[in-house]
ROBARO-402262 format. One line per field, with one value per residue: residue number from 0; residue in one letter; chain; y, z, x of N, C-alpha, C, O in turn. Coordinates in steps of 0.001 Angstrom, whole numbers, plus 500000, padded with zeros to 6 digits. Atoms other than C-alpha are relative to their C-alpha. Layout:
# residues N
seq <- c(NUM:...)
type <- c(a:...)
mol <- c(A:...)
nY <- c(Y:...)
nZ <- c(Z:...)
nX <- c(X:...)
caY <- c(Y:...)
caZ <- c(Z:...)
caX <- c(X:...)
cY <- c(Y:...)
cZ <- c(Z:...)
cX <- c(X:...)
oY <- c(Y:...)
oZ <- c(Z:...)
oX <- c(X:...)
END
This chain:
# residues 241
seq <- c(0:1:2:3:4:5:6:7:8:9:10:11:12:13:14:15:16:17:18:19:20:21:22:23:24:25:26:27:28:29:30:31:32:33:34:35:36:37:38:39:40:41:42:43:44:45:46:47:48:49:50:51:52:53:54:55:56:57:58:59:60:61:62:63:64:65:66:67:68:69:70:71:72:73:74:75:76:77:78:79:80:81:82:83:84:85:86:87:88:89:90:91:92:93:94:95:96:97:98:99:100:101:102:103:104:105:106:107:108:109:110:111:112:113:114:115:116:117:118:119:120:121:122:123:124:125:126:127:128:129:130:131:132:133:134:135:136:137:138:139:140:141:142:143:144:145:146:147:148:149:150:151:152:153:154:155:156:157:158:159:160:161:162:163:164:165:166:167:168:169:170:171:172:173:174:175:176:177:178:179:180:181:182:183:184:185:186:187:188:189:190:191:192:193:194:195:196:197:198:199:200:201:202:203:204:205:206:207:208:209:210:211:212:213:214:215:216:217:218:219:220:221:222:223:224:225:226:227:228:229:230:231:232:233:234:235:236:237:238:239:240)
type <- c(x:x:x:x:x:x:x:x:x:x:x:x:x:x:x:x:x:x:x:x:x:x:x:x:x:x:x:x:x:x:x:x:x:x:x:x:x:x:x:x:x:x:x:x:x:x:x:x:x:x:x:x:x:x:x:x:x:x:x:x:x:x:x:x:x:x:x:x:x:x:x:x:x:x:x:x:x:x:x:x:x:x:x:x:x:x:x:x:x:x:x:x:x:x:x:x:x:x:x:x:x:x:x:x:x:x:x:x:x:x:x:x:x:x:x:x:x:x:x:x:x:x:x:x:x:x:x:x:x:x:x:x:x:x:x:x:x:x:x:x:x:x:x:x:x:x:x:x:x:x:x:x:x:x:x:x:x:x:x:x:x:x:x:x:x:x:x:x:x:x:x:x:x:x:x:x:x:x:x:x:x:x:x:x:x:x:x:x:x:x:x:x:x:x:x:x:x:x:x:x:x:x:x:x:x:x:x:x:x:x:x:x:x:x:x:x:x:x:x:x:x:x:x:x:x:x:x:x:x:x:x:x:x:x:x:x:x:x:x:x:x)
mol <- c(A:A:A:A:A:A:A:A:A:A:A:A:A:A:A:A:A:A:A:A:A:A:A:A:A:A:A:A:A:A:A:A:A:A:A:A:A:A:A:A:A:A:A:A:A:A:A:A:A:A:A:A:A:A:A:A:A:A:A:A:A:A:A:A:A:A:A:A:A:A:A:A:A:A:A:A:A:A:A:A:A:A:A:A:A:A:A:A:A:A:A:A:A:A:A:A:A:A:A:A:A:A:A:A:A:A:A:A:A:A:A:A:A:A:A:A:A:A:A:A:A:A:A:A:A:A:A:A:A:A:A:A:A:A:A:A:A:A:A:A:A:A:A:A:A:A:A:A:A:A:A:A:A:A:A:A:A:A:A:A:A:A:A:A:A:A:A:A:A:A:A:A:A:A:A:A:A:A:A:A:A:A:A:A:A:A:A:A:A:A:A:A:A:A:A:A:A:A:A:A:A:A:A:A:A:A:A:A:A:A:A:A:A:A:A:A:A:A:A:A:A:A:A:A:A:A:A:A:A:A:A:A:A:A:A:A:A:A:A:A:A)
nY <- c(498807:498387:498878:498720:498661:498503:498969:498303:499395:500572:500307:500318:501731:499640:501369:500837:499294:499321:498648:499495:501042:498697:500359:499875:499547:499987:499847:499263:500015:501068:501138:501092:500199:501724:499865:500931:499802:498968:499424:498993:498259:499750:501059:499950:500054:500328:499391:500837:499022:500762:501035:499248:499940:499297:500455:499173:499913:498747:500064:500497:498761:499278:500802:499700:501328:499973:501502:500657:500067:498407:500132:500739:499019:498929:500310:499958:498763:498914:498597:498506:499491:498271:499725:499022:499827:500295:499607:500161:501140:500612:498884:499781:499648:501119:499571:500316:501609:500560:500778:500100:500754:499599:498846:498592:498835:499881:501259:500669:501893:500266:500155:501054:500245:499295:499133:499458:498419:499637:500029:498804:499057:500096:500059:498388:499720:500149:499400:498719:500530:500874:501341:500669:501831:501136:499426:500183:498713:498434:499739:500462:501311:500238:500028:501526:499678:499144:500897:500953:498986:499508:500854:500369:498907:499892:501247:501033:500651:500532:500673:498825:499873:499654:501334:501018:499653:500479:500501:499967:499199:500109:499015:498744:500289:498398:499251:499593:499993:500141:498826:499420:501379:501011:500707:500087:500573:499486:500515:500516:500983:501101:500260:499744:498669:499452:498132:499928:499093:499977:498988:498939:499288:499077:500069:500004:501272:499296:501344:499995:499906:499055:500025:500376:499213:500121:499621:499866:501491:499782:500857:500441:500178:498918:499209:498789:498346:498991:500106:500238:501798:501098:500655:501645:500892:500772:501958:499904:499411:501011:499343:500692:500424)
nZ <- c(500000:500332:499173:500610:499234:500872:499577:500497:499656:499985:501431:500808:500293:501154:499328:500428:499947:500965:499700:500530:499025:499066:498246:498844:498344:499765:499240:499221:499962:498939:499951:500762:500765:500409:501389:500054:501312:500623:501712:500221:499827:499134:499008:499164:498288:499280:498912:498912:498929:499233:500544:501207:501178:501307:500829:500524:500615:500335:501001:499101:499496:498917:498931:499181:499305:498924:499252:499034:498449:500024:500015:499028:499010:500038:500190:498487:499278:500280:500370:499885:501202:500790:499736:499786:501903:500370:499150:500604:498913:500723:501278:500654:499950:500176:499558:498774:499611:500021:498305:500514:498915:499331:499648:500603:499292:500436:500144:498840:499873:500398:498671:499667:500347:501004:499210:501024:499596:500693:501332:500429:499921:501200:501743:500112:499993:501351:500934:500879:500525:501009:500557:501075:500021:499083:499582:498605:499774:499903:501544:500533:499124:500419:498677:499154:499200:498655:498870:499776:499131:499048:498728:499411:499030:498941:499273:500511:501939:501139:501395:501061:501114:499601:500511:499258:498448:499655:498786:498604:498697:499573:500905:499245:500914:499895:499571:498501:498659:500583:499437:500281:500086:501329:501592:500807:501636:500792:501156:501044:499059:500053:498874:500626:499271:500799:499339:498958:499373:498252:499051:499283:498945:500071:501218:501239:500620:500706:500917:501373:501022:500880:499031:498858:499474:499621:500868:499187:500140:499623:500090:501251:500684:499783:500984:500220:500089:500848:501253:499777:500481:499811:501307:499540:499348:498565:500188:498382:499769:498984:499497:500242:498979)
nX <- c(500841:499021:500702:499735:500663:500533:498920:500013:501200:500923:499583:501399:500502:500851:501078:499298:498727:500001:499693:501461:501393:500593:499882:501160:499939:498940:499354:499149:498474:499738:501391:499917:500786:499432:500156:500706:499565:499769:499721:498967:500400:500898:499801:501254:500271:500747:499835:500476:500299:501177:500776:500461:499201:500988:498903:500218:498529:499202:499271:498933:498553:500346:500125:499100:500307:499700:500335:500963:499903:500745:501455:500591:500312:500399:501668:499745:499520:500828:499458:500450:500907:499796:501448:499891:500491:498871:498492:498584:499563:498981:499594:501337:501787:500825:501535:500402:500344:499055:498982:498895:499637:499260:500352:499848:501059:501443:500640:500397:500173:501532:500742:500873:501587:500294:501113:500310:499969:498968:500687:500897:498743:498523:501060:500650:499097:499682:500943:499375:499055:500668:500111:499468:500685:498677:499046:499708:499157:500660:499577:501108:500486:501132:501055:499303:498420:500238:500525:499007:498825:500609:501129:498736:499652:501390:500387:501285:499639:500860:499719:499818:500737:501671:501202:499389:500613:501842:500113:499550:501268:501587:500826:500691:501291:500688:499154:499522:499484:498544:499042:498604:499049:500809:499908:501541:500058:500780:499400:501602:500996:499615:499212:498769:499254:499488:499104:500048:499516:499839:501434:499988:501293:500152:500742:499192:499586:498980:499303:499181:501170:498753:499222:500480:500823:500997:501442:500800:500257:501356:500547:499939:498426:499241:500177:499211:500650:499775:500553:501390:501174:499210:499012:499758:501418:499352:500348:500005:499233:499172:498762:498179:499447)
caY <- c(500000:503476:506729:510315:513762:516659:519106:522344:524502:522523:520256:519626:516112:515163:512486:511294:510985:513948:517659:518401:516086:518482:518920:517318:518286:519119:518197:520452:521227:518092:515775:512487:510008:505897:505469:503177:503305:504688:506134:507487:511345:510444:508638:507509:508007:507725:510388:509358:511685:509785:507395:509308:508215:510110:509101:511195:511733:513833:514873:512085:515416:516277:512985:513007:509805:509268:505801:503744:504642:508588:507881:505887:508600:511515:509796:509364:512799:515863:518286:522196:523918:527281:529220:532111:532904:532583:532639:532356:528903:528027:530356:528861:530528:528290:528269:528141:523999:523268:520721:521381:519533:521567:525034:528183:531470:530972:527769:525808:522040:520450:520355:516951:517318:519351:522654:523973:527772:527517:526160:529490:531435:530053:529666:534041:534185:533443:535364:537109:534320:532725:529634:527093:523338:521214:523962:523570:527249:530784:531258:529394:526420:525120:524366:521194:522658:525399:523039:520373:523324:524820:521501:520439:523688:523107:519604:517364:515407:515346:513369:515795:515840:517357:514377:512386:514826:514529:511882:512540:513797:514004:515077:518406:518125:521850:524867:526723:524464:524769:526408:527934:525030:522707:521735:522907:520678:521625:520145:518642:517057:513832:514312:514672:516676:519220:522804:522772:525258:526363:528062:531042:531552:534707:533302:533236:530648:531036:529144:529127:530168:532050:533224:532807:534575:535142:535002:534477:530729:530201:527161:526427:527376:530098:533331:535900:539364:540792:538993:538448:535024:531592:529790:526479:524466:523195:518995:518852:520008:517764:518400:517594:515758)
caZ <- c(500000:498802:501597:500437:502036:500436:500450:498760:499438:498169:495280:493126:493151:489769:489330:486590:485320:482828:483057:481699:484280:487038:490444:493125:496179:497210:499233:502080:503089:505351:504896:504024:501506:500471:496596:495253:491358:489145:485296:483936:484267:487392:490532:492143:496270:498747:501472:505121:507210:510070:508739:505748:502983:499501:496609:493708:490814:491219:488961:489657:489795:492817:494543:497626:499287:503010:505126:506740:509733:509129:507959:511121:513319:511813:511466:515534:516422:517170:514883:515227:512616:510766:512147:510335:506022:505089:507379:506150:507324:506247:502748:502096:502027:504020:504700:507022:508684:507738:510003:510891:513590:515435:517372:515451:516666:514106:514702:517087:518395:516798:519920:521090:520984:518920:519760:517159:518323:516685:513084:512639:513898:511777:508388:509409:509284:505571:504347:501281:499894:496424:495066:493505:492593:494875:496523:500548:500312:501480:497727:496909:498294:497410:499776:501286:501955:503691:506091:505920:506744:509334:511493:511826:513508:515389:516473:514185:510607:507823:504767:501716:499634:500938:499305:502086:505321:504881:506753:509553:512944:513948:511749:513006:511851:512508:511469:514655:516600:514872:516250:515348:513860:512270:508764:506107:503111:499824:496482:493857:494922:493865:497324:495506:497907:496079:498643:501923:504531:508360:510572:511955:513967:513739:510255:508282:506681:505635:502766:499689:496708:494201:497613:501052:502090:504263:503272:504796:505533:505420:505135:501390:500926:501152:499985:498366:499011:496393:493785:495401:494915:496431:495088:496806:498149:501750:502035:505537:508414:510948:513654:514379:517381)
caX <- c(500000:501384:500413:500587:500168:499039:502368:500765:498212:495933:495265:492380:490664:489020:486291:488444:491839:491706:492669:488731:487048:485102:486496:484699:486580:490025:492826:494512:497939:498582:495460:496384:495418:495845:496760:494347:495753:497599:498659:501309:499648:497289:496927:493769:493239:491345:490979:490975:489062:486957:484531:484002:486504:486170:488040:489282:492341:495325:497762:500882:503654:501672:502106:504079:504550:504945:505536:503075:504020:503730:500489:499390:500890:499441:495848:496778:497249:494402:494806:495241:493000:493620:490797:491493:490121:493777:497320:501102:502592:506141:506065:502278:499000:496889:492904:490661:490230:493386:495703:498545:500234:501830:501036:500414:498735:495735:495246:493022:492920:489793:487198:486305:482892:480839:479373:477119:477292:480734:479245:477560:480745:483280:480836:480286:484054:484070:481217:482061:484251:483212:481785:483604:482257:484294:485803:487060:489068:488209:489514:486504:484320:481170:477750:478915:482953:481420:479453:482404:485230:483022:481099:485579:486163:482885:484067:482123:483582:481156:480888:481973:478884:475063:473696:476096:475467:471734:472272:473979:472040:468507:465460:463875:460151:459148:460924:460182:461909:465488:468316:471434:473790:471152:471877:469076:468814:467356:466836:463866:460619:461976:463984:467393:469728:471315:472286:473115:473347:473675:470608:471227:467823:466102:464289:467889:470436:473886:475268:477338:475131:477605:479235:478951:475673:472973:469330:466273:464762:461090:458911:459187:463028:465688:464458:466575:465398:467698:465742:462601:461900:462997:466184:466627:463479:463508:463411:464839:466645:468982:470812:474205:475422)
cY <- c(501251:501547:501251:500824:501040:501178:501210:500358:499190:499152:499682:498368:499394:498789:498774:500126:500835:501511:500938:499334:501309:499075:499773:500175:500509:499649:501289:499820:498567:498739:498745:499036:498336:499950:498954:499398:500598:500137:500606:501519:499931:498895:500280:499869:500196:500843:499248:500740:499210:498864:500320:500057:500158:499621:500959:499478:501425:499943:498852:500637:500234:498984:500021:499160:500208:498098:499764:500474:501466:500194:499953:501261:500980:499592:499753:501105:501110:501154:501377:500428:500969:500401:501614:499880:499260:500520:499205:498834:499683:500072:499595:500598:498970:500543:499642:498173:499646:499398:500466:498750:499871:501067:501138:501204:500366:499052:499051:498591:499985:499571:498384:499663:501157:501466:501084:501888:500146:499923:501616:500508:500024:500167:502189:500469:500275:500552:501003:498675:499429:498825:499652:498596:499331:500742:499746:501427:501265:500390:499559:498339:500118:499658:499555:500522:501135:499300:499187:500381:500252:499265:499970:500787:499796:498853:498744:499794:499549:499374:501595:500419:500449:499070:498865:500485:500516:499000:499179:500733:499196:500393:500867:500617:501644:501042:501056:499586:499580:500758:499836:498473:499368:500549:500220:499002:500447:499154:499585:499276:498833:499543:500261:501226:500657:501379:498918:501120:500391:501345:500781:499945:501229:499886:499844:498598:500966:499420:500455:499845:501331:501038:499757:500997:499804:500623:499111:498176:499916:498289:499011:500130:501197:500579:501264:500957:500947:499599:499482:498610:498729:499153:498623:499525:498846:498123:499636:500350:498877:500850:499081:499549:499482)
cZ <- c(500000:501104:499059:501039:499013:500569:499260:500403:500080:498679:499732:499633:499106:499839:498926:499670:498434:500594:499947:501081:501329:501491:500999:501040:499803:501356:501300:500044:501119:500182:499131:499321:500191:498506:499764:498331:499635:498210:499859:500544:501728:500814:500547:501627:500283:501383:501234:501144:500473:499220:498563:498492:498603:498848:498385:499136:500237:499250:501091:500755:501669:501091:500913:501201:501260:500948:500822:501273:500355:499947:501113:501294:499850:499694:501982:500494:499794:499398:500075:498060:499641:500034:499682:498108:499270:500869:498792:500742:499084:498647:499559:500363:500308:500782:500974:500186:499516:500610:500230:501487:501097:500558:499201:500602:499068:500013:501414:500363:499921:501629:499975:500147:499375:500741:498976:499796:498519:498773:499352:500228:498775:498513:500012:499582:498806:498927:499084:498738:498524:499770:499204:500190:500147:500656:501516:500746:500335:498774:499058:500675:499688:501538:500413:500574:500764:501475:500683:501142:501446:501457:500316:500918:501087:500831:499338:498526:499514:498766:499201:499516:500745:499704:501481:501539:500214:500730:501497:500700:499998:499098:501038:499196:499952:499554:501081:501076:499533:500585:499375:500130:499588:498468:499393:499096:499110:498478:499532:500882:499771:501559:499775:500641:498557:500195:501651:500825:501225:500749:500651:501441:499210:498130:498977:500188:499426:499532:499015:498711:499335:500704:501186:500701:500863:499429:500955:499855:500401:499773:498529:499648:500660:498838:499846:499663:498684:498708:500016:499752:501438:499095:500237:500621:500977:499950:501191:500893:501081:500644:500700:501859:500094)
cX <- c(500882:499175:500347:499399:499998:501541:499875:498759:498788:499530:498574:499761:498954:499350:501148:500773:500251:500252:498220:499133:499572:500749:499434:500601:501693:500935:500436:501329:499747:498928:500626:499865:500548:500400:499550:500170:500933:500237:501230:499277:499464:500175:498515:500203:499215:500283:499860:499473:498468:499302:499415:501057:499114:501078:499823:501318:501004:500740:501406:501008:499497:500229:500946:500171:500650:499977:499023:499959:499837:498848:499281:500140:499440:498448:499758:499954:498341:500538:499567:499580:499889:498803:499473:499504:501790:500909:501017:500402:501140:500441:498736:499218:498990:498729:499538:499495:501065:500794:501045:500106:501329:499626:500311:498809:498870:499543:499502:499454:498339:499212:499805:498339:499214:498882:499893:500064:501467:499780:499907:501218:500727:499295:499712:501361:500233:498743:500590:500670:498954:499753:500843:500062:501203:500805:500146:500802:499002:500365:499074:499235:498508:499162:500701:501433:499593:500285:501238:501113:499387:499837:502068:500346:498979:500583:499822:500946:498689:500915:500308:498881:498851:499588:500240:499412:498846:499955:500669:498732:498768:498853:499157:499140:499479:501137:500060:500825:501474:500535:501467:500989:499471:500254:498563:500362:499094:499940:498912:498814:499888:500733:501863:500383:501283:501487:499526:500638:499613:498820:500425:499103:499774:499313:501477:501031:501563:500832:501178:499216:500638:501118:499294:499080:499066:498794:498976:499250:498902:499799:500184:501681:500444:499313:501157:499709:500284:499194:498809:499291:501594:500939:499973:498486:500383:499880:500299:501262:500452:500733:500533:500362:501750)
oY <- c(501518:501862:501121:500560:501247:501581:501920:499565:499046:499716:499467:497604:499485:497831:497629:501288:500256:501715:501966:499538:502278:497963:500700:499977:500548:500043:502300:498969:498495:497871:498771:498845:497959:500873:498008:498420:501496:499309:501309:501782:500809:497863:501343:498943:500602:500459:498175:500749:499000:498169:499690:501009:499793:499559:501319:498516:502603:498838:498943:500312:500494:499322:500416:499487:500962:497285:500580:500330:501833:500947:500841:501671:501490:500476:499854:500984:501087:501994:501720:500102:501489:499910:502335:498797:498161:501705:498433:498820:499391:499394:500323:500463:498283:501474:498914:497656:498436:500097:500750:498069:499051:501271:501513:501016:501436:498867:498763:498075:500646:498841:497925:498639:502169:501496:501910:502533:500769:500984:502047:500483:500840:500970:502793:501495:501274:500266:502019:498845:499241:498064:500367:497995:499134:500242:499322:501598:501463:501515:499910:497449:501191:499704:500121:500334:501342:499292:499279:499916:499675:499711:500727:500325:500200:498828:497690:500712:498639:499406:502713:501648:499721:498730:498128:499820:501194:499096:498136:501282:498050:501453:500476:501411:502041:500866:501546:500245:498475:501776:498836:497725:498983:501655:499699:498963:500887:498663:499771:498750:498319:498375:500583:502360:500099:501776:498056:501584:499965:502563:500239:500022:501512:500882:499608:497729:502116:498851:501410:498733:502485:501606:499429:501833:498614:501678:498318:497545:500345:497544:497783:499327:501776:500135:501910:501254:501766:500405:498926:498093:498841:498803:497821:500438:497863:497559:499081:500464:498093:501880:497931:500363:499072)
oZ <- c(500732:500820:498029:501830:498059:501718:499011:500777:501063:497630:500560:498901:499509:500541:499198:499854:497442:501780:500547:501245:501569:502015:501616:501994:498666:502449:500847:499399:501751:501051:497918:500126:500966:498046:500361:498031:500376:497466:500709:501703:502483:500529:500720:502002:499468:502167:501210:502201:499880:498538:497990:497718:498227:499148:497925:499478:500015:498719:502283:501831:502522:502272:500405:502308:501301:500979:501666:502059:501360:500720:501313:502041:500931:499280:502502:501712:498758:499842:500030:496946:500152:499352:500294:497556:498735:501184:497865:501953:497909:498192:498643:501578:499457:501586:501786:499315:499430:501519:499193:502069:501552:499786:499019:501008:499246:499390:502372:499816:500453:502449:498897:500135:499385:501500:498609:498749:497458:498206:498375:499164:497880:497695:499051:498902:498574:497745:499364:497535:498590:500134:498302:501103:499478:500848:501852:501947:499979:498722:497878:501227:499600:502677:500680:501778:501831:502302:501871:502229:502395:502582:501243:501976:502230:502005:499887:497817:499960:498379:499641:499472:501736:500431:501942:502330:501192:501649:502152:500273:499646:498579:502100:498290:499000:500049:501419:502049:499824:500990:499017:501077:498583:497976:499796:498852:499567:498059:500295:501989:500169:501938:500706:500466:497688:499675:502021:500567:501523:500602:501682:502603:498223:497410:497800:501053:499040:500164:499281:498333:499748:500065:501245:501437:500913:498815:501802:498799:501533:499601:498554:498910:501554:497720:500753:498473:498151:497784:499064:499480:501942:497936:499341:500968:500894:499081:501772:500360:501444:500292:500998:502773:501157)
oX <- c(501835:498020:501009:498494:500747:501721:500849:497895:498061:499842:497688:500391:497794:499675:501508:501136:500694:499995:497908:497930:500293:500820:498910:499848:502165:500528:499898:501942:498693:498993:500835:498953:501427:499727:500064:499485:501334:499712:501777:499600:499880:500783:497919:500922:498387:501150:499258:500104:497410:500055:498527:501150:498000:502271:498740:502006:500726:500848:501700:501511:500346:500153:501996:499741:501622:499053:498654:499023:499227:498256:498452:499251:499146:497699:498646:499830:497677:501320:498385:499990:498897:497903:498685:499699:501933:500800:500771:500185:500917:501362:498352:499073:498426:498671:500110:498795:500858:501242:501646:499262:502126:498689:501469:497662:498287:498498:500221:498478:497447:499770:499427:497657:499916:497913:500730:500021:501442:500043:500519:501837:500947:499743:499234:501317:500913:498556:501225:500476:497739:500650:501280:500628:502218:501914:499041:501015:497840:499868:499067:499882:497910:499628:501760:501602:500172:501197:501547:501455:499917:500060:502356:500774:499196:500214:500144:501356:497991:502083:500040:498926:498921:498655:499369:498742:498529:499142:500653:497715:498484:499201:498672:499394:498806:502250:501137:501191:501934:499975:502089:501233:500069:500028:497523:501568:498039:500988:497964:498924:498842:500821:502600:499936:501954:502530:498728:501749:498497:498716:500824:499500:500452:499255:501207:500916:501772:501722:501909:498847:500526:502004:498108:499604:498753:498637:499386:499301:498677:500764:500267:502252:499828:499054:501681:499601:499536:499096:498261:498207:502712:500713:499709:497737:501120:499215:499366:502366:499575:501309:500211:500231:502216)
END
């Protein structure tokens, strides 16, 4: 078995092995992987974060192999988490939820247990930032890497995908009785999860929807004031333990 760690900013993980194939997620600086293939150009892996392995192609140049036994200790260790849009670490530019594994003054040991207050904090930290399909960066990050980046800082590992952390948690049958840190879901009336994004209270929602915004969360969906209508359509809301 071949290990790897991610040794740049951040690398792009593609569904297949082509330069044209769409990015569904990305690496971090320090997140480590299994290699499950490979190609001359590309290598297939297999992320390893909690119970939630995601598998993807990177380019091979990027691969950066590490021993078994690095692996084992650094899947052993709690890591501190860049809790800041972007800090300087060792000449990189790195984002927010990032590991490192070692002490830095923007970075803070992932909580042991999960406390949703923080969700909403850290996801307010990065308002402003742009979309980008499969993104995990304050440089860009899609619904789901919001949530993903965010619940880690909170405490909590999700799956990558909205379709995946639909079902995690509890279902929460009313929206009166939601609070700050529940998970909305949204998506066709087939049921097909599509958006996901984090409850405020106070009637609003604050997702990743061409950037990271807040907008108002009613019964039928998120509405967006600036254009007067609903964009996403509600399907349900969980919360996170």
């Amino acid at each position: 078995m071949t290990y790897g760690i991610c040794n740049l900013t951040a690398i792009a993980l593609r569904k297949e092995d082509r330069h044209a194939s769409e990015m569904v997620s990305q690496l971090l600086y320090n997140e480590t992987y299994t290699v499950l293939d490979k190609t001359k150009e590309w290598v297939l892996i297999q992320t390893e974060d909690g119970d939630f392995p995601y598998q993807g192609w990177i380019q091979e140049k990027q691969l950066c192999e590490i021993s078994e036994e690095q692996f084992n200790a650094m899947k052993g260790k709690t890591p501190y988490l860049i809790n800041k849009p972007v800090v300087e670490h060792n000449g990189l530019l790195l984002t927010m939820g990032t590991p490192l594994y070692e002490p830095h003054p923007d970075a803070v040991l992932m909580p042991s247990e999960f406390h949703p207050e923080l969700l909403v904090d850290y996801a307010k930290r990065l308002l402003g930032a742009p979309y980008l399909w499969g993104g995990r960066m304050a440089m860009g990050l899609d619904c789901s890497g919001l949530t993903k980046v965010c619940a880690r800082l909170a405490g909590l590992v999700l799956p990558r995908d909205a379709s995946q952390q639909v079902w995690e948690g509890e279902l929460v049958y009313f929206l009166q009785e939601t609070l700050p840190g529940d998970l909305a879901f949204f998506g066709e009336e087939d049921g097909h999860i599509t958006h996901v994004g984090i409850v405020m209270g106070n009637e609003q929602i604050i997702h990743c929807s061409g950037q990271v915004r807040i907008d108002y969360l009613d019964q039928t969906g998120i509405f967006n004031k600036e254009r007067d209508e609903h964009t996403h359509r509600l399907q349900a809301v969980k919360r996170l333990r």
